[in-house]
PDB file of N, CA, C and O in Angstrom:
ATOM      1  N   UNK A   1       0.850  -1.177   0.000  1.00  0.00           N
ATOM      2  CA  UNK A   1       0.000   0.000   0.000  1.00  0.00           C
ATOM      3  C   UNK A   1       0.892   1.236   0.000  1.00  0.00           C
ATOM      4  O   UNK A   1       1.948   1.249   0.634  1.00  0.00           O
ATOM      5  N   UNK A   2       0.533   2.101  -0.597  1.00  0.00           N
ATOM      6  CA  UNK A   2       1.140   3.576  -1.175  1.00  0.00           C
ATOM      7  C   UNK A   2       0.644   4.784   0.144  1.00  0.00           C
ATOM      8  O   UNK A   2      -0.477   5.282   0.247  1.00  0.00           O
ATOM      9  N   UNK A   3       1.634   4.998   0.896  1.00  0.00           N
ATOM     10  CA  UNK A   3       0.887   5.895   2.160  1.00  0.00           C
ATOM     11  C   UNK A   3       1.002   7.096   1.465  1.00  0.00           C
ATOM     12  O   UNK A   3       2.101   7.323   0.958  1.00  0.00           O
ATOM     13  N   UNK A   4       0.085   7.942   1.323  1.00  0.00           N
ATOM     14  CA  UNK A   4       0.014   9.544   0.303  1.00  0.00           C
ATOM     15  C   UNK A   4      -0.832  10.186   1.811  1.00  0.00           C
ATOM     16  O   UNK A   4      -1.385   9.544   2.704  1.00  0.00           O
ATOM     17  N   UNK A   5      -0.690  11.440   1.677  1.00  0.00           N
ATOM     18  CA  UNK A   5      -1.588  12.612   2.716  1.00  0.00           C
ATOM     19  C   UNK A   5      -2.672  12.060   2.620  1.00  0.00           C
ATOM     20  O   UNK A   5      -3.109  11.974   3.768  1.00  0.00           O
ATOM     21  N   UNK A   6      -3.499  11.554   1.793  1.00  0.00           N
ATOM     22  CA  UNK A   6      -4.705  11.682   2.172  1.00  0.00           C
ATOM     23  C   UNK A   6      -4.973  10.096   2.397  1.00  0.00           C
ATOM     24  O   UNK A   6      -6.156   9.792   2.248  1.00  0.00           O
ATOM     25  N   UNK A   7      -4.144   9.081   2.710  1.00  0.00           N
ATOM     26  CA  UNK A   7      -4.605   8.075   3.817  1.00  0.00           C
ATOM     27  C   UNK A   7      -4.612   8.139   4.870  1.00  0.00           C
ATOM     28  O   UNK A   7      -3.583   8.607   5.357  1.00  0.00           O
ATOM     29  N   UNK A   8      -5.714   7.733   5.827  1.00  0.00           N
ATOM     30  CA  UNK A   8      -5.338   7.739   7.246  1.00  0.00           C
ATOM     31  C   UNK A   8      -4.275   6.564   7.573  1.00  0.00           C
ATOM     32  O   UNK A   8      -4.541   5.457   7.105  1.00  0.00           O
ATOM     33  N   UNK A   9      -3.197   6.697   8.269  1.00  0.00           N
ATOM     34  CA  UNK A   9      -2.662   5.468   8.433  1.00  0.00           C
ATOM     35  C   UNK A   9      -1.639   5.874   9.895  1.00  0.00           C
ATOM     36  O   UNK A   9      -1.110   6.983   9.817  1.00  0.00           O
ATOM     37  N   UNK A  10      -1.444   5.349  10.733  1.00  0.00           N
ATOM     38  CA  UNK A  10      -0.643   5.731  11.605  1.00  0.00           C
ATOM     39  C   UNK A  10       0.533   4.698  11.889  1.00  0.00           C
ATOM     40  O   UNK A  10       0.673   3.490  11.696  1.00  0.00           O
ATOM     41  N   UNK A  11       1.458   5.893  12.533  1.00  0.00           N
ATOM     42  CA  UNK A  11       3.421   4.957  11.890  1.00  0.00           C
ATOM     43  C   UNK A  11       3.718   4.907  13.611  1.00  0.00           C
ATOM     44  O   UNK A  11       3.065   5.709  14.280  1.00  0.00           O
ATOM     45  N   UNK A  12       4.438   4.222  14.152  1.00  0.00           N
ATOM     46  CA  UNK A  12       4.770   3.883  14.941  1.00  0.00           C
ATOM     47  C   UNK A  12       5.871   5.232  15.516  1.00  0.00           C
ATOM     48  O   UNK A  12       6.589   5.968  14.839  1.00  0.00           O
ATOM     49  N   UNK A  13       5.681   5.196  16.857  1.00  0.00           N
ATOM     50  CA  UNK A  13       6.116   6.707  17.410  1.00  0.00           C
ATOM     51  C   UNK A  13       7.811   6.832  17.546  1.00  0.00           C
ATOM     52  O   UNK A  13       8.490   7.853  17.655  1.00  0.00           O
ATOM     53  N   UNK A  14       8.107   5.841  17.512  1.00  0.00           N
ATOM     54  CA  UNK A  14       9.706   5.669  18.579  1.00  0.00           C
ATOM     55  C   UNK A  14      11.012   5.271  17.267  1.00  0.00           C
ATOM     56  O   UNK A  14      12.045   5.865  16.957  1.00  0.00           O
ATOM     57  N   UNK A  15      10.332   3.937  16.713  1.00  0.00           N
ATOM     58  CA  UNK A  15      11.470   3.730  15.627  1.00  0.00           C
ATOM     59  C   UNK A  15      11.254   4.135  14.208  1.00  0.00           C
ATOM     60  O   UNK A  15      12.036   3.915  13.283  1.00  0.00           O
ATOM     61  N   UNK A  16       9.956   4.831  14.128  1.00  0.00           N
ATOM     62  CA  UNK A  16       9.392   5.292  12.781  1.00  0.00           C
ATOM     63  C   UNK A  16       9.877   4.446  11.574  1.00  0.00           C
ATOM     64  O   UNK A  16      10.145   4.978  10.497  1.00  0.00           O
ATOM     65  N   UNK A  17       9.954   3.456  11.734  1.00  0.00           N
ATOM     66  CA  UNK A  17      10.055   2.512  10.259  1.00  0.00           C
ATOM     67  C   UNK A  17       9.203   3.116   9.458  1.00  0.00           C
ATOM     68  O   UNK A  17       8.163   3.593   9.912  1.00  0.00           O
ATOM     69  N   UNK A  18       9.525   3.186   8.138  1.00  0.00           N
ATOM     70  CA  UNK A  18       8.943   3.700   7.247  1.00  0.00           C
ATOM     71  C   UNK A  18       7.455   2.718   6.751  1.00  0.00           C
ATOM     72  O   UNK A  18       6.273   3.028   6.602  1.00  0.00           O
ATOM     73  N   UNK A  19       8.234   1.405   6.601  1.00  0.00           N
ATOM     74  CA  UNK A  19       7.183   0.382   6.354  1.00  0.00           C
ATOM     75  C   UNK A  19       5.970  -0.001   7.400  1.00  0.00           C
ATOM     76  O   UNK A  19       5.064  -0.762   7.060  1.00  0.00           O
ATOM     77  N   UNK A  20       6.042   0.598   8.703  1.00  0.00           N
ATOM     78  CA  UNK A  20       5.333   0.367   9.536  1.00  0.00           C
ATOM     79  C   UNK A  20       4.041   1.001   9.304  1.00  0.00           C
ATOM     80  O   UNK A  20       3.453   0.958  10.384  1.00  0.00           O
ATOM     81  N   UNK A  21       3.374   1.516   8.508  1.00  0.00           N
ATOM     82  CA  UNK A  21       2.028   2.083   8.608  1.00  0.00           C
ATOM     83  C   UNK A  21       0.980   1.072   8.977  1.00  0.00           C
ATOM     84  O   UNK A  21       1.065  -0.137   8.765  1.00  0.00           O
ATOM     85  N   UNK A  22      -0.140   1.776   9.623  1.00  0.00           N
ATOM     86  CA  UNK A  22      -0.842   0.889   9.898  1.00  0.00           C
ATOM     87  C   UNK A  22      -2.227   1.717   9.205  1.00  0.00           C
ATOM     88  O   UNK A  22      -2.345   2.835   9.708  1.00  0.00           O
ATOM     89  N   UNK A  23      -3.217   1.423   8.233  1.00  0.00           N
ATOM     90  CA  UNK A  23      -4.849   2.434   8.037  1.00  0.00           C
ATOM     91  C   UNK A  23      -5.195   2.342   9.142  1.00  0.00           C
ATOM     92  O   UNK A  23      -4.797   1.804  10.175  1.00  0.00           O
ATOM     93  N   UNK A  24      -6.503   3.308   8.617  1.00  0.00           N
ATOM     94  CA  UNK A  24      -7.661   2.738   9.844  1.00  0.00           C
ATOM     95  C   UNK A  24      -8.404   1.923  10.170  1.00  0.00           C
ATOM     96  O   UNK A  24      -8.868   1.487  11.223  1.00  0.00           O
ATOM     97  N   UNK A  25      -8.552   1.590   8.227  1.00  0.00           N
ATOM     98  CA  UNK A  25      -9.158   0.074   7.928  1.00  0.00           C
ATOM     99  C   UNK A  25      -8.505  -1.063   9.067  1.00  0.00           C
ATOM    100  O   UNK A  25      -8.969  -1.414  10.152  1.00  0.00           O
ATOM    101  N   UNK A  26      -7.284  -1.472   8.392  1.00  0.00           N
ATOM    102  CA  UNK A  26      -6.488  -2.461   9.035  1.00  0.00           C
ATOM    103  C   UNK A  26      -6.908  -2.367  11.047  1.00  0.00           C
ATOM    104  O   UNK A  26      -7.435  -3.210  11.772  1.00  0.00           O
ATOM    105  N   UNK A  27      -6.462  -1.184  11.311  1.00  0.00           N
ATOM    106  CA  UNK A  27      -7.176  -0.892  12.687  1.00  0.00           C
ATOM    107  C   UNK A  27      -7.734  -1.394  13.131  1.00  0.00           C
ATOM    108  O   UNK A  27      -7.416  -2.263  13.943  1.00  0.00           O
ATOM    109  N   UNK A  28      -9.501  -0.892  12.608  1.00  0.00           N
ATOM    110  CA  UNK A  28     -10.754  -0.932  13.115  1.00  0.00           C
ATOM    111  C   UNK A  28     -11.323   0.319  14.030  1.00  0.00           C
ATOM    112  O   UNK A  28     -12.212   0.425  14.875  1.00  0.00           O
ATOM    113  N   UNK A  29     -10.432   1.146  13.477  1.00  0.00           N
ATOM    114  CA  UNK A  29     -10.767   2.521  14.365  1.00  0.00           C
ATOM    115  C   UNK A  29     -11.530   3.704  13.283  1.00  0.00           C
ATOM    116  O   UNK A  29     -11.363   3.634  12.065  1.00  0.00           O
ATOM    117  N   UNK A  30     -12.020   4.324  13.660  1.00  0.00           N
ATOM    118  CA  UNK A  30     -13.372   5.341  12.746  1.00  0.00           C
ATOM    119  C   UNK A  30     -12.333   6.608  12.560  1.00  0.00           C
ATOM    120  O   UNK A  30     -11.171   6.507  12.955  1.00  0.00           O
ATOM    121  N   UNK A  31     -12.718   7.546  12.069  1.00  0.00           N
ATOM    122  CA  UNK A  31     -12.020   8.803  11.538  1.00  0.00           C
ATOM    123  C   UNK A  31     -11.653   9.783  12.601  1.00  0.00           C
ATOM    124  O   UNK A  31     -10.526  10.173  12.907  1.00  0.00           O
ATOM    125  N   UNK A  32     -12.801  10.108  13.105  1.00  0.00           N
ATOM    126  CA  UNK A  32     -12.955  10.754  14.204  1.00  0.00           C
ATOM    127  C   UNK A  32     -12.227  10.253  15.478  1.00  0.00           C
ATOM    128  O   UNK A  32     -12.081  10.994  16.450  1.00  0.00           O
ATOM    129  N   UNK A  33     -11.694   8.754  15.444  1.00  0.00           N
ATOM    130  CA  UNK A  33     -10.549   8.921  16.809  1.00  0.00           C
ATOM    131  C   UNK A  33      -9.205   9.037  16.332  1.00  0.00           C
ATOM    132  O   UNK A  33      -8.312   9.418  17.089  1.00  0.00           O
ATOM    133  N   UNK A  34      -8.880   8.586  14.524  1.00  0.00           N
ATOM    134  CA  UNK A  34      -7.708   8.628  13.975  1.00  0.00           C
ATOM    135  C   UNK A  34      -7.621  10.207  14.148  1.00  0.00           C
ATOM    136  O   UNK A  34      -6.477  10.606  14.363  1.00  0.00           O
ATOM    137  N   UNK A  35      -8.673  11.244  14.092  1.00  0.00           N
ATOM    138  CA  UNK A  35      -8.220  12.357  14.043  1.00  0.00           C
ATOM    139  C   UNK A  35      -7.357  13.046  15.198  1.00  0.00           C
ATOM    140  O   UNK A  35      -6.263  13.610  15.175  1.00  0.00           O
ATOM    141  N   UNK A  36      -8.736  12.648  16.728  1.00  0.00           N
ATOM    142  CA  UNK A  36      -8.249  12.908  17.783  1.00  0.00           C
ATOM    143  C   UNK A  36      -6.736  12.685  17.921  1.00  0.00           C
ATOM    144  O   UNK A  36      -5.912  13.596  17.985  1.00  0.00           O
ATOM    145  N   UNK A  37      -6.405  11.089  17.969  1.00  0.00           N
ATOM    146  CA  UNK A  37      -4.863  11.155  17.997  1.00  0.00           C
ATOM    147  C   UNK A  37      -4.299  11.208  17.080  1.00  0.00           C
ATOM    148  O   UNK A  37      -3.131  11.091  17.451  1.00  0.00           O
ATOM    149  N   UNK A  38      -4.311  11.324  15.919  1.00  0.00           N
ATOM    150  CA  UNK A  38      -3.319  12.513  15.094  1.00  0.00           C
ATOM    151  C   UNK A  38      -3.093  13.796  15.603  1.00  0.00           C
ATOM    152  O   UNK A  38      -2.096  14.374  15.172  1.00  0.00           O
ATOM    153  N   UNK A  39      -3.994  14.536  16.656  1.00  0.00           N
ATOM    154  CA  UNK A  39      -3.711  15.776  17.031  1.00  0.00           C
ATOM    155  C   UNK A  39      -3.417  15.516  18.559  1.00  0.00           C
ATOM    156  O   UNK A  39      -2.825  16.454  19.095  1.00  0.00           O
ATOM    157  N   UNK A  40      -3.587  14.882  19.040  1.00  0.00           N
ATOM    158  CA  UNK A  40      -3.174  14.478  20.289  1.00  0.00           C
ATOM    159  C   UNK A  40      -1.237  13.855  19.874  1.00  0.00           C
ATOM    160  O   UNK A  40      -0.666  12.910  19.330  1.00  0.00           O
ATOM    161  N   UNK A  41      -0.879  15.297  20.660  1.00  0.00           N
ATOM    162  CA  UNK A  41       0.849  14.710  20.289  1.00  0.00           C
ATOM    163  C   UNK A  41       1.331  14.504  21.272  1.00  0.00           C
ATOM    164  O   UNK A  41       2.556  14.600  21.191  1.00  0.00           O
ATOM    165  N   UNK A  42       0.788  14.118  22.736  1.00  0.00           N
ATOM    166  CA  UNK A  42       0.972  13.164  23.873  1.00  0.00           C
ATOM    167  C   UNK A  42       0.884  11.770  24.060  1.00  0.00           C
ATOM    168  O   UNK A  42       1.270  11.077  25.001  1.00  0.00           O
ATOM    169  N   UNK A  43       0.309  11.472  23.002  1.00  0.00           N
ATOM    170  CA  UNK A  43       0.180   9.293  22.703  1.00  0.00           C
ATOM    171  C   UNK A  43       1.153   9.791  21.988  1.00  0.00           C
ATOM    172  O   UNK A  43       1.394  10.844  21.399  1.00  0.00           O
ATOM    173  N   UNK A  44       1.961   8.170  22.297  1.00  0.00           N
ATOM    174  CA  UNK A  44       2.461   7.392  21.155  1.00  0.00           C
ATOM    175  C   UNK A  44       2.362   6.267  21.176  1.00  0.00           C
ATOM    176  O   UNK A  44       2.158   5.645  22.218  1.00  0.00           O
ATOM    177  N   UNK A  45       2.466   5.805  20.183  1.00  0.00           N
ATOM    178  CA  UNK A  45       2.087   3.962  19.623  1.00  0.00           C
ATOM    179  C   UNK A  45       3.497   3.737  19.096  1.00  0.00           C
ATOM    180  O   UNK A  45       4.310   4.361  18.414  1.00  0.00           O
ATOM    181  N   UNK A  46       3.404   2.330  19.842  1.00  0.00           N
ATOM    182  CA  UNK A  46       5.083   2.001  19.824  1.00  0.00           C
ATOM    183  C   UNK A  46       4.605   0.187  19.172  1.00  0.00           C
ATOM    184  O   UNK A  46       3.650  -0.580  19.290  1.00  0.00           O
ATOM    185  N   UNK A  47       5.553   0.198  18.683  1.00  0.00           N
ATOM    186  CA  UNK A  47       6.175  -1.346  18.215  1.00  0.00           C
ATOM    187  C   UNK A  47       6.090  -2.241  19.024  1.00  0.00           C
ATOM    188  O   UNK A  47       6.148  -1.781  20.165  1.00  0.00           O
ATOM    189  N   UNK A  48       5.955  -3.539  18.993  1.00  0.00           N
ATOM    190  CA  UNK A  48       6.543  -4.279  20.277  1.00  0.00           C
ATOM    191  C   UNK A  48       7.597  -4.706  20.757  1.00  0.00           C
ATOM    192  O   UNK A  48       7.850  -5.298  21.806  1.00  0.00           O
ATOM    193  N   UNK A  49       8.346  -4.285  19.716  1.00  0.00           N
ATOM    194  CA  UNK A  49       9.983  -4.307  20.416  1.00  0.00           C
ATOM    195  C   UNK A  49      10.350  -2.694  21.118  1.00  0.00           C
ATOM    196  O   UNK A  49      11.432  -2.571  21.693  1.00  0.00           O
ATOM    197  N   UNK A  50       9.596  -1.745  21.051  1.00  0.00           N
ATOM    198  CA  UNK A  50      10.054  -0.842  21.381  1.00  0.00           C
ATOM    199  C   UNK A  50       9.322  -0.523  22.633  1.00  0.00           C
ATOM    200  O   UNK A  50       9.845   0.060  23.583  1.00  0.00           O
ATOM    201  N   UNK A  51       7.995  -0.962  22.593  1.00  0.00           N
ATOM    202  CA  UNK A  51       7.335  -1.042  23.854  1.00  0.00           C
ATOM    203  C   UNK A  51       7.810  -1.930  25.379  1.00  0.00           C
ATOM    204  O   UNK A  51       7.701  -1.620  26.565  1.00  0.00           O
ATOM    205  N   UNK A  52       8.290  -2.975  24.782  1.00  0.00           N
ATOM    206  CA  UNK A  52       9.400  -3.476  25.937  1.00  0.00           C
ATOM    207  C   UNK A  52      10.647  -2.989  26.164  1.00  0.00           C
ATOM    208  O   UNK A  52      11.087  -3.257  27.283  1.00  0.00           O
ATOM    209  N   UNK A  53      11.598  -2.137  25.202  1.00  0.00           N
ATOM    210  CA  UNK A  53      12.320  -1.388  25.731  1.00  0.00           C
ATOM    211  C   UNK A  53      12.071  -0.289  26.793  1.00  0.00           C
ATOM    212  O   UNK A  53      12.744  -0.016  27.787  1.00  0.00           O
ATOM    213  N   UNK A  54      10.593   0.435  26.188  1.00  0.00           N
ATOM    214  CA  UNK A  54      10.145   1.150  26.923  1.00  0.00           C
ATOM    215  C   UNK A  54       9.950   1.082  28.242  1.00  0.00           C
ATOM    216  O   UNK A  54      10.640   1.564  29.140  1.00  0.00           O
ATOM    217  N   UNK A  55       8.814   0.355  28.312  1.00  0.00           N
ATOM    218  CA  UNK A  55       8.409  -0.936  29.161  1.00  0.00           C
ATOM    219  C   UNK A  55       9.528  -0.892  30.751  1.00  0.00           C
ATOM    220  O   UNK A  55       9.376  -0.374  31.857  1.00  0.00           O
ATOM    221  N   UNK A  56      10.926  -1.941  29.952  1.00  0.00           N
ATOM    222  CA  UNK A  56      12.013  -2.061  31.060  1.00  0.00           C
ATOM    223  C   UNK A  56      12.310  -0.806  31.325  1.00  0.00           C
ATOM    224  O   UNK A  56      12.926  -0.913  32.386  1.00  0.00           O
ATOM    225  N   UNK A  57      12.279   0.213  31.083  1.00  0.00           N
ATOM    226  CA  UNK A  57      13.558   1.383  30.911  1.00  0.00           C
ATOM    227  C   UNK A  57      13.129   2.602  31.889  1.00  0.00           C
ATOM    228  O   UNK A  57      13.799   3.561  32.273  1.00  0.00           O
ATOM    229  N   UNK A  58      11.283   2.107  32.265  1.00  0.00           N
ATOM    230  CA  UNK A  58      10.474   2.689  33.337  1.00  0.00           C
ATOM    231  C   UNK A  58      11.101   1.868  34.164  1.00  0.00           C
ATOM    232  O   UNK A  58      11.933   2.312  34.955  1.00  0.00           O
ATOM    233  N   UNK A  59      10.723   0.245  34.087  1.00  0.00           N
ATOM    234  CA  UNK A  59      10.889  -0.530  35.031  1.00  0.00           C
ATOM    235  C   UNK A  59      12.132   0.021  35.695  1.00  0.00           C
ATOM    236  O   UNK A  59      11.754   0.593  36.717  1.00  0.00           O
ATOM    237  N   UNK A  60      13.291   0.094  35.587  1.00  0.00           N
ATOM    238  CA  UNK A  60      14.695   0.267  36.233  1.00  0.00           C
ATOM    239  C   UNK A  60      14.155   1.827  36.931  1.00  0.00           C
ATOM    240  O   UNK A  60      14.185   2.043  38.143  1.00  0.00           O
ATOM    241  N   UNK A  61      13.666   2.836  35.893  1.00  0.00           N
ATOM    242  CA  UNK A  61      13.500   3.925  36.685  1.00  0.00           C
ATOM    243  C   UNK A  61      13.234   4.125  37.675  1.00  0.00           C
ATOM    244  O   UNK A  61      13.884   4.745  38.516  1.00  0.00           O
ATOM    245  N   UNK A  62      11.652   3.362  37.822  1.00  0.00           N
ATOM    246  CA  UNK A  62      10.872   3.069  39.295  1.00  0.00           C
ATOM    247  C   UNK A  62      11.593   2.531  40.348  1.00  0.00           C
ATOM    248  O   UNK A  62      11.357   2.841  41.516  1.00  0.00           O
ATOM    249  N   UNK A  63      12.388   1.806  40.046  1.00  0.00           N
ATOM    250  CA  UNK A  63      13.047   0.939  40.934  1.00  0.00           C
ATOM    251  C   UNK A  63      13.947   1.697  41.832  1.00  0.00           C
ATOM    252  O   UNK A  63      13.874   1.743  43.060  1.00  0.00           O
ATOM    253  N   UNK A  64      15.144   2.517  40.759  1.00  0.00           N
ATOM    254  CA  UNK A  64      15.577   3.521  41.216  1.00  0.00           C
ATOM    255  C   UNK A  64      15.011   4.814  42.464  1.00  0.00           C
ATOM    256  O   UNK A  64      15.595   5.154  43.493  1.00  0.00           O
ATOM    257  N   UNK A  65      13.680   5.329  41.901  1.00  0.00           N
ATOM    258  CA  UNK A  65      13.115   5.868  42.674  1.00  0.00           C
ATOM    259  C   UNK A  65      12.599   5.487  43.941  1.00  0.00           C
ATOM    260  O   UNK A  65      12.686   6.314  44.848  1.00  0.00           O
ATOM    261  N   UNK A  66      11.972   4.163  44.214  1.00  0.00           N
ATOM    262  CA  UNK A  66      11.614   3.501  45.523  1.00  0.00           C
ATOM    263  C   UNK A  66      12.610   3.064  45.883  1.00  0.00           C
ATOM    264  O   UNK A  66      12.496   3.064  47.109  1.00  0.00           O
ATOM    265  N   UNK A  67      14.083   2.455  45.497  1.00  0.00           N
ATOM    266  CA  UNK A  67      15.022   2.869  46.340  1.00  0.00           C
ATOM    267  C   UNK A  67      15.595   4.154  46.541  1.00  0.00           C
ATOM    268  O   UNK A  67      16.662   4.091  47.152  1.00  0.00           O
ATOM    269  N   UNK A  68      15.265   5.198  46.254  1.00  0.00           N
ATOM    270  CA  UNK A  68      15.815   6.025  46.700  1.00  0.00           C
ATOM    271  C   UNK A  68      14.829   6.735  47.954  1.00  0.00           C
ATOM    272  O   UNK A  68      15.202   7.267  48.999  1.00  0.00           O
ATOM    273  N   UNK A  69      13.721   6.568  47.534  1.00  0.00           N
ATOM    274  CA  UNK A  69      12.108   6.695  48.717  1.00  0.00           C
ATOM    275  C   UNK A  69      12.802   5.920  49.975  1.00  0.00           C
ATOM    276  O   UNK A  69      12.861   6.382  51.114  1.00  0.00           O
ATOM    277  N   UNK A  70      13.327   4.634  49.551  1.00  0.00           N
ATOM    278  CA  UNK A  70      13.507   4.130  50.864  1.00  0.00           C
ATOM    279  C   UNK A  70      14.558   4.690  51.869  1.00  0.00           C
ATOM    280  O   UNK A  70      14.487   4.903  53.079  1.00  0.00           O
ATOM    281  N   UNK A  71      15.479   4.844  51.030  1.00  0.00           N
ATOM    282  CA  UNK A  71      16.902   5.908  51.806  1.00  0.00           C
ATOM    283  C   UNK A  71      16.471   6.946  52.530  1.00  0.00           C
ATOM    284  O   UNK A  71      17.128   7.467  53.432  1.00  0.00           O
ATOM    285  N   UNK A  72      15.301   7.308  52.154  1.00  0.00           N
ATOM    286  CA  UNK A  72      15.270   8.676  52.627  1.00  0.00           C
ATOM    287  C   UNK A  72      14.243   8.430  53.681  1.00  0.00           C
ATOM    288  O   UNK A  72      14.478   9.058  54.714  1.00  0.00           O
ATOM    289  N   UNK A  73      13.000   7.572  53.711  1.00  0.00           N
ATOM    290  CA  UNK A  73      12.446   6.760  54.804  1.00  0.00           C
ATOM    291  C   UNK A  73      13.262   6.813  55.996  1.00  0.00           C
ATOM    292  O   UNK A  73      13.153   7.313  57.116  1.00  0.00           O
ATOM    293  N   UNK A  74      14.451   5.856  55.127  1.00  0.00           N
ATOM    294  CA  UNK A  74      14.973   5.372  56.477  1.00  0.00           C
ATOM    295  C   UNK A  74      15.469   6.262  57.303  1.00  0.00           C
ATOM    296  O   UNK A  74      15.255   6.107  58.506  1.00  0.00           O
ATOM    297  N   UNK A  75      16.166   7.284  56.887  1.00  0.00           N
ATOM    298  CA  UNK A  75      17.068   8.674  57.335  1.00  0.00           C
ATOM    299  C   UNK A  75      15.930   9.284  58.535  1.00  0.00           C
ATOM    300  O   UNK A  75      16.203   9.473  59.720  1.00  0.00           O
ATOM    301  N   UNK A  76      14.536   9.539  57.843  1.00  0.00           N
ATOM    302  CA  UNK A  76      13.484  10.028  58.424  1.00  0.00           C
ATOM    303  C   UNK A  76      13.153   9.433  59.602  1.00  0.00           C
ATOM    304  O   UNK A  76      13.102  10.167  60.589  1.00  0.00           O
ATOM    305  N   UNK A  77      12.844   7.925  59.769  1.00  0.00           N
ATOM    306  CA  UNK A  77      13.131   7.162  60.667  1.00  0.00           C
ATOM    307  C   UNK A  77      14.219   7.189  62.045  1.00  0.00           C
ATOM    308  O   UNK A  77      14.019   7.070  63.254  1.00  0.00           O
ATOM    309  N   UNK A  78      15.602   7.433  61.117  1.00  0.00           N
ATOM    310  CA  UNK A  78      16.488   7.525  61.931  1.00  0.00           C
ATOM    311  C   UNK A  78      16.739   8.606  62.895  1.00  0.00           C
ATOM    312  O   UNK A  78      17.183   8.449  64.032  1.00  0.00           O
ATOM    313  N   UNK A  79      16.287  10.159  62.118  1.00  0.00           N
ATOM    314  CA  UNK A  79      15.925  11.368  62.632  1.00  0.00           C
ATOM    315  C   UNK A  79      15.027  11.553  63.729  1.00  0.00           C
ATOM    316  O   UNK A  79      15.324  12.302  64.660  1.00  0.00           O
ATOM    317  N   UNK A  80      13.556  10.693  63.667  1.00  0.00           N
ATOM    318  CA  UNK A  80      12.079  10.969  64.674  1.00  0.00           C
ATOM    319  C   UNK A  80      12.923  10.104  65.990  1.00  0.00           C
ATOM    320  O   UNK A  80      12.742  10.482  67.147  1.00  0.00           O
ATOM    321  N   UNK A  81      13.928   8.823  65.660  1.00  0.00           N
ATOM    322  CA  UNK A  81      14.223   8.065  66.692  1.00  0.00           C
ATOM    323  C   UNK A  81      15.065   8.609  67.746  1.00  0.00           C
ATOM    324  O   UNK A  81      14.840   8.675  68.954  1.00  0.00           O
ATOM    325  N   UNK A  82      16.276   9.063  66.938  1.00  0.00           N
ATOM    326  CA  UNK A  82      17.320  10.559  67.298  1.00  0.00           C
ATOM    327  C   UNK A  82      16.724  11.354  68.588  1.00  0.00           C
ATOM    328  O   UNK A  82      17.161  11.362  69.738  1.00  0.00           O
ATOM    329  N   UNK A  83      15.268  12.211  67.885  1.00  0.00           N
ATOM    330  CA  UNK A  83      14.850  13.285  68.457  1.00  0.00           C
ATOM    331  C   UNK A  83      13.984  12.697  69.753  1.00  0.00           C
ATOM    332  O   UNK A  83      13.911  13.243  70.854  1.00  0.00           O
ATOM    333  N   UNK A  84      13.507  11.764  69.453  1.00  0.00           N
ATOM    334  CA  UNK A  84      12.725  10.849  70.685  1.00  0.00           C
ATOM    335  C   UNK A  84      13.546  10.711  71.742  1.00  0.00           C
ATOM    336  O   UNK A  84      13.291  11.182  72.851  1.00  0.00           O
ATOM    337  N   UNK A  85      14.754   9.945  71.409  1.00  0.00           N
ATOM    338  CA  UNK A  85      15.627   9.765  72.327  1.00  0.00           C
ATOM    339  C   UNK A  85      16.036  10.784  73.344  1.00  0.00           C
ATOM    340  O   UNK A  85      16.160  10.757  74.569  1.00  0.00           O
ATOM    341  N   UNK A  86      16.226  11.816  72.295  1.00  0.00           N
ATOM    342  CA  UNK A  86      16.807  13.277  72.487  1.00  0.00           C
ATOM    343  C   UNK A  86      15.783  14.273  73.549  1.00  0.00           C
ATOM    344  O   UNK A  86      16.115  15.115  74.384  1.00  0.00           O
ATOM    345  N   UNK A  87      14.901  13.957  73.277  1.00  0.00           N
ATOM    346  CA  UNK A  87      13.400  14.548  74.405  1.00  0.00           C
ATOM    347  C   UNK A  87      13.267  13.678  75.391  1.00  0.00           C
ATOM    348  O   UNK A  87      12.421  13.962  76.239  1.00  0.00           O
ATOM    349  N   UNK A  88      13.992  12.488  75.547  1.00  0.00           N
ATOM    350  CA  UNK A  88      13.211  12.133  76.575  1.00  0.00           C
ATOM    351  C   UNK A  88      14.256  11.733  77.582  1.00  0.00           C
ATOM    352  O   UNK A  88      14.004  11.126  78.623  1.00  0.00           O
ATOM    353  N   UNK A  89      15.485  12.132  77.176  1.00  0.00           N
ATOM    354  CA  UNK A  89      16.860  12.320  77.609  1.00  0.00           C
ATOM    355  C   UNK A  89      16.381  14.069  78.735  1.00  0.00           C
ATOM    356  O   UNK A  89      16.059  13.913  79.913  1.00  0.00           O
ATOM    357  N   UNK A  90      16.404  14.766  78.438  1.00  0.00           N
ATOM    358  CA  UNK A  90      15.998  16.287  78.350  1.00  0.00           C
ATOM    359  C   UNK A  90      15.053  16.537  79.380  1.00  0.00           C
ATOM    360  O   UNK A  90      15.119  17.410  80.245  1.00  0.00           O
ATOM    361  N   UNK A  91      14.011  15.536  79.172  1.00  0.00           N
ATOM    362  CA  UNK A  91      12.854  15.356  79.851  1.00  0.00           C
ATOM    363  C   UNK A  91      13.127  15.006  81.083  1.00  0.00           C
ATOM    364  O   UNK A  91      12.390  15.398  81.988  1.00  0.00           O
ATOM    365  N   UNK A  92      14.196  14.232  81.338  1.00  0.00           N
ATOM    366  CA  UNK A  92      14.008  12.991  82.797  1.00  0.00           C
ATOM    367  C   UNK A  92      15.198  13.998  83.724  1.00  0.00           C
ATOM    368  O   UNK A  92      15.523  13.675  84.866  1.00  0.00           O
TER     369      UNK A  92
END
């Protein structure tokens, strides 16, 4: 199939293969949502090899972040225990 302007067809967001078009036909999606996300430039539609890159590349992120949530937990922890101690040292 010949992709020209005036097919609807949508290309994959990340590795843009050229050959990757997909219609709307092929789809099963109506005009009116191909339009929406054609103008919606916050989706993207990814491949499935690129969606599991994706995919992992959060995964490690998150991971990163709740360990780093936890470091700082713990510090917080270590601080209220500190100051407890510290008041009731003060106190007596």
């Amino acid at each position: 199939m010949v992709i020209a302007q005036v097919v609807r067809a949508l290309q994959y967001d990340r590795c843009a293969r050229t050959n990757q078009f997909k219609c709307i036909k092929c789809l099963g999606i109506p005009g009116e949502v191909y339009d929406a996300l054609f103008d919606c430039k916050e989706l993207n539609w990814f491949c499935c090899g690129c969606s599991e890159v994706i995919s992992k590349c959060n995964t490690e992120k998150e991971d990163k972040v709740i360990g780093l949530l936890d470091k700082v937990l713990d510090r917080r922890c270590g601080l209220e225990d500190r100051l407890c101690k510290k008041v009731l040292c003060e106190s007596i």
